[in-house]
C-alpha positions in Angstrom: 0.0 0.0 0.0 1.4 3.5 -0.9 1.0 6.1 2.3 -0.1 8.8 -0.6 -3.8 8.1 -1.9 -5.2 10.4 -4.6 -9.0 11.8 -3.3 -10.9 13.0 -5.3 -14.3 15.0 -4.6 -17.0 14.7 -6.7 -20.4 15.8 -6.4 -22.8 13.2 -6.2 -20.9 10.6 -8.7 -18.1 9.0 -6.7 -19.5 5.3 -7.1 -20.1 6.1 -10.6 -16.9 7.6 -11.6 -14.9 4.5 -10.1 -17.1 2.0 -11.6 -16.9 3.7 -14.7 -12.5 4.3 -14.4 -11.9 0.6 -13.5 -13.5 -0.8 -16.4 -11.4 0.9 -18.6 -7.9 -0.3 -17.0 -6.5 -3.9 -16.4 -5.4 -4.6 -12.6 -8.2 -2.8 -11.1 -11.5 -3.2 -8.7 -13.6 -1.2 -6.3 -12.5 -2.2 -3.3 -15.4 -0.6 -0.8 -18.6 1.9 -1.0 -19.1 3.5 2.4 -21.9 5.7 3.4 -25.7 4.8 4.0 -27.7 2.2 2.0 -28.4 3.9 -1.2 -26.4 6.6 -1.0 -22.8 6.4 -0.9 -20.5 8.8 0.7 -17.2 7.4 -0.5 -15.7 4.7 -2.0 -11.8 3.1 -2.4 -10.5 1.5 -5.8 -8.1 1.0 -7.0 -6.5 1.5 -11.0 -3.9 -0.4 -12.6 -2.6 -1.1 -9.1 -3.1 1.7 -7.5 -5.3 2.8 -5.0 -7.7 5.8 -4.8 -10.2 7.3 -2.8 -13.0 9.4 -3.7 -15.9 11.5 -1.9 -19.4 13.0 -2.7 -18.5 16.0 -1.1 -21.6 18.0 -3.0 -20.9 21.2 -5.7 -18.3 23.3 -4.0 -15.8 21.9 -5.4 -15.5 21.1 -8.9 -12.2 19.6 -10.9 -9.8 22.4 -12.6 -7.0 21.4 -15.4 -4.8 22.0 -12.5 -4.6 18.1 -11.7 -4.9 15.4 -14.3 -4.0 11.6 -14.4 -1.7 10.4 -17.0 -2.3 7.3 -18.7 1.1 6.0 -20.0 0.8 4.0 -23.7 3.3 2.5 -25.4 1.3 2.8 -28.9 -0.9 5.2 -31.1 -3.7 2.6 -30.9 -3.6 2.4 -27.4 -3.8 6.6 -26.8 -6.8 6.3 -29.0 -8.7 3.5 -27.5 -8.2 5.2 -24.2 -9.3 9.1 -25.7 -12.4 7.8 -27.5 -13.7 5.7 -24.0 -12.8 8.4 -21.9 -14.0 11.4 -24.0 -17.7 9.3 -24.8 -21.1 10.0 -23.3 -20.5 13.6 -22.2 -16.2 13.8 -22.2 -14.3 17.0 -23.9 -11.6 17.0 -25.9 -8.9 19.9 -25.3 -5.6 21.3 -26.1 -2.5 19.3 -26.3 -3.6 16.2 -25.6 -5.4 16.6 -22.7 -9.2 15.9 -22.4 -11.9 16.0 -19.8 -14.1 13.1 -18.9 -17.9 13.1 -18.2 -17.2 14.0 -14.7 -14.6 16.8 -15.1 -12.0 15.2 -14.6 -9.0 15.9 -17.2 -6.6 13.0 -18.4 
């Protein structure tokens, strides 16, 4: 286990955001969902072997270009499979490579 966890905060979407990150990489799982029955407050997974945390922490808060993940590819084929399943249903594309997913969050 790493001492330093990424947390993210997301509005009301935690749950959905991890489901939707670890089906896109090998090596990962959610790991818990914490909170009251039918609504989650948090939940821990974990991506290509490493672990995150994130929180529905409500609207104050929102993701900024400021912090990204990096996704490192060895081939063209792979940076594409990657940019078209995390730019779909609602993701952005921007400048330089960088995009934002449906929750905000930029890769």
């Amino acid at each position: 286990m790493h001492k330093v966890t990424p947390f993210l905060w997301f509005d009301t979407q935690a749950e959905g955001a991890a489901r939707f990150y670890v089906s896109l990489f090998p090596n990962s799982k959610v790991l818990t969902v914490w909170g009251a029955p039918g609504k989650p407050l948090g939940v821990s997974f974990v991506l290509d072997g490493r672990e995150f945390r994130a929180l529905n922490g409500g609207p104050q808060f929102k993701f900024t270009e400021a912090f990204s993940m990096f996704v490192d590819c060895e081939t063209q084929e792979e940076v594409d499979t990657y940019w078209s399943k995390l730019t779909a249903d609602g993701g952005q594309e921007s400048m330089c490579g960088w995009l934002k997913d449906k929750y905000g969050l930029s890769w």
